[in-house]
C-alpha positions as a Markdown table, in Angstrom:
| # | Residue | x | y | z |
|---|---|---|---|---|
| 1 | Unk | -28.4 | 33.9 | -63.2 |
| 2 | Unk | -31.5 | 32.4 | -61.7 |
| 3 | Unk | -31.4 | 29.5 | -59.5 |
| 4 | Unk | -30.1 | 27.5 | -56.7 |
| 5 | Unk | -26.5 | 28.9 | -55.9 |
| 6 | Unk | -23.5 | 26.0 | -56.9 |
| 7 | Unk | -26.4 | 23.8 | -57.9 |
| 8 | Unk | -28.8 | 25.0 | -60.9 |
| 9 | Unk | -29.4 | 28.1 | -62.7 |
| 10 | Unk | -30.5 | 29.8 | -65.6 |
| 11 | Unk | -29.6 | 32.6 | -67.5 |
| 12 | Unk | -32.5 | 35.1 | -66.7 |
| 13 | Unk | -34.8 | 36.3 | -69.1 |
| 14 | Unk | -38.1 | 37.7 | -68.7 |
| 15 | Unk | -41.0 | 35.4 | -68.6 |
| 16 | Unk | -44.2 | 36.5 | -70.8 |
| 17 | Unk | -47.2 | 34.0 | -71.1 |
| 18 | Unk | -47.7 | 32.1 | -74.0 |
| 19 | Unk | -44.2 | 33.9 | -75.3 |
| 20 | Unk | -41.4 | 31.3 | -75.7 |
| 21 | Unk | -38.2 | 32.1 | -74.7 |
| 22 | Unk | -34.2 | 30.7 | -75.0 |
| 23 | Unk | -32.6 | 29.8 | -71.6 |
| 24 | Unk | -29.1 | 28.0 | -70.5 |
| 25 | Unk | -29.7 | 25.8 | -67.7 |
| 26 | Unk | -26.4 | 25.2 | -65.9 |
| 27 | Unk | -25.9 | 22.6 | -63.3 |
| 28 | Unk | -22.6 | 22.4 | -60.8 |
| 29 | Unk | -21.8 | 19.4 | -58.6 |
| 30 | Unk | -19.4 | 16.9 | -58.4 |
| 31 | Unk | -22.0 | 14.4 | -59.1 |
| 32 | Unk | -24.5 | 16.0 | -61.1 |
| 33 | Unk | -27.3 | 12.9 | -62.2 |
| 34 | Unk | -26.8 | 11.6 | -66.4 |
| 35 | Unk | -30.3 | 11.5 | -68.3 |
| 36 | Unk | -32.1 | 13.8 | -70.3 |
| 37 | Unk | -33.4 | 17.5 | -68.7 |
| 38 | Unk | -37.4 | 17.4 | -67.3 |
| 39 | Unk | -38.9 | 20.7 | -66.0 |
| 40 | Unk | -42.2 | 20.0 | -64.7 |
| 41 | Unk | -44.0 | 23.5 | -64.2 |
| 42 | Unk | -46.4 | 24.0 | -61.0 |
| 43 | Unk | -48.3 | 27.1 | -61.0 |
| 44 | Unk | -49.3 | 28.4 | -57.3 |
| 45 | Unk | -52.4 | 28.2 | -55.8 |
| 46 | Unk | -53.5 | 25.8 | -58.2 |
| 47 | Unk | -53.4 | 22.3 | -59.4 |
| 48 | Unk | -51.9 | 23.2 | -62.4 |
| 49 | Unk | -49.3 | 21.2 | -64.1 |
| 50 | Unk | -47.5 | 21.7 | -67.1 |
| 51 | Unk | -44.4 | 21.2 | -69.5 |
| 52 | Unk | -42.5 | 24.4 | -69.2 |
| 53 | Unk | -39.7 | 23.3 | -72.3 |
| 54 | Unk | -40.6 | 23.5 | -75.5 |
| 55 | Unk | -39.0 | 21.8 | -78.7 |
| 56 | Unk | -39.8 | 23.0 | -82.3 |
| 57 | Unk | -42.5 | 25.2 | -80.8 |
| 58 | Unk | -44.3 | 22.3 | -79.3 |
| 59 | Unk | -44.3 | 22.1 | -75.1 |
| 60 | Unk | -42.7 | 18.9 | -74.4 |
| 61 | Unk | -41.7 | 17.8 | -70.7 |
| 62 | Unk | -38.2 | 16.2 | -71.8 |
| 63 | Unk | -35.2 | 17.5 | -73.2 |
| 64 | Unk | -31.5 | 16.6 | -74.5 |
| 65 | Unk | -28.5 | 15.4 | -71.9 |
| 66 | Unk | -26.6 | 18.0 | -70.5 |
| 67 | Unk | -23.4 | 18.8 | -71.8 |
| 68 | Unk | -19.9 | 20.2 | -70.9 |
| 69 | Unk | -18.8 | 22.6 | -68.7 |
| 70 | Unk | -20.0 | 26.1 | -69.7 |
| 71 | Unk | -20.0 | 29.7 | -67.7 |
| 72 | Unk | -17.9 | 28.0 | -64.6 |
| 73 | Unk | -20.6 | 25.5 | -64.4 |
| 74 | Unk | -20.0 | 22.0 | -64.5 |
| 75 | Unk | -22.5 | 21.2 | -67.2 |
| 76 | Unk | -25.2 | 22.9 | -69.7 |
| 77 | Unk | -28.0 | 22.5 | -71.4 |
| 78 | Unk | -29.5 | 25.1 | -73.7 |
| 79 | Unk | -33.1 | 25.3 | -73.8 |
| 80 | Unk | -36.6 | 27.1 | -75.1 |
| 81 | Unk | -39.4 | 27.4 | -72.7 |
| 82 | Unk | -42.7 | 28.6 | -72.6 |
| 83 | Unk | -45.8 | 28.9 | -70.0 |
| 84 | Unk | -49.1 | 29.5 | -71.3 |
| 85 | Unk | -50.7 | 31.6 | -68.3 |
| 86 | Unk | -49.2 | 34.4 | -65.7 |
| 87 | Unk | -48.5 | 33.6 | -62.1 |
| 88 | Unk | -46.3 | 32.6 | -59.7 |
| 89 | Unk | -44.4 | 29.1 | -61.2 |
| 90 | Unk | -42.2 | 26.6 | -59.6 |
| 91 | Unk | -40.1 | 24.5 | -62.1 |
| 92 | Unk | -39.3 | 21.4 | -61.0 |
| 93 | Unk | -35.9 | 20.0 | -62.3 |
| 94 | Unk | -35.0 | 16.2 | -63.0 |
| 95 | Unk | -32.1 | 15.1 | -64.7 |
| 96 | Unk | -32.8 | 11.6 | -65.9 |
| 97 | Unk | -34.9 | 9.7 | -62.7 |
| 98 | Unk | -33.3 | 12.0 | -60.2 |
| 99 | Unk | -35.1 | 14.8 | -58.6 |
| 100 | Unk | -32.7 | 17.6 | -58.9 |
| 101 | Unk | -34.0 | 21.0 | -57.8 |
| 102 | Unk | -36.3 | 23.8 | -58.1 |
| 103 | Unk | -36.7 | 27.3 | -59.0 |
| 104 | Unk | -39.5 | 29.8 | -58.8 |
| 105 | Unk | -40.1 | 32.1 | -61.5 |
| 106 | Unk | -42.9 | 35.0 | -62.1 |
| 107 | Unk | -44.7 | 34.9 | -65.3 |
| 108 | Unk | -46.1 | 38.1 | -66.8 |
């Protein structure tokens, strides 16, 4: 698992560039924020901004609600992802309007 101990994590896989990916994000807290699942991905060094989810093989920055309880985490959400370029990336989590977390990842 990749993440923020007792907060948010993913199952780990391997990141490639321009190679999409499953994960399952899971999220713990007594009070984790309802809405929909937004990674925004920020690649170091750079200005670089992009939609790390994907949907139907199209990069979208929005995904489904999170749902119940799953691996001794409160809630999950599964998910496929994607990152078009190799580097150092920080994925910014929001659930609905809520700033949640982030987690760094290195793409290959």
């Amino acid at each position: 698992m990749r993440g923020v101990p007792n907060k948010v994590g993913f199952i780990d896989a391997p990141f490639t560039a321009n190679q999409g990916n499953k994960y399952m994000w899971h999220f713990w807290g007594d009070s984790i924020p309802e809405g929909k699942l937004t990674i925004v991905a920020v690649k170091k060094g750079s200005n670089d901004v992009a939609p790390a989810l994907t949907v139907d093989g199209k990069s979208v920055w929005t995904t489904s609600v999170p749902g119940s309880p799953n691996n001794e985490a409160d809630a999950h959400i599964p998910s496929n992802m994607k990152l078009r370029e190799s580097g150092t990336w920080a994925l910014l989590i929001y659930l609905g309007n809520t700033y949640w977390d982030y987690v760094v990842i290195d793409v290959h």
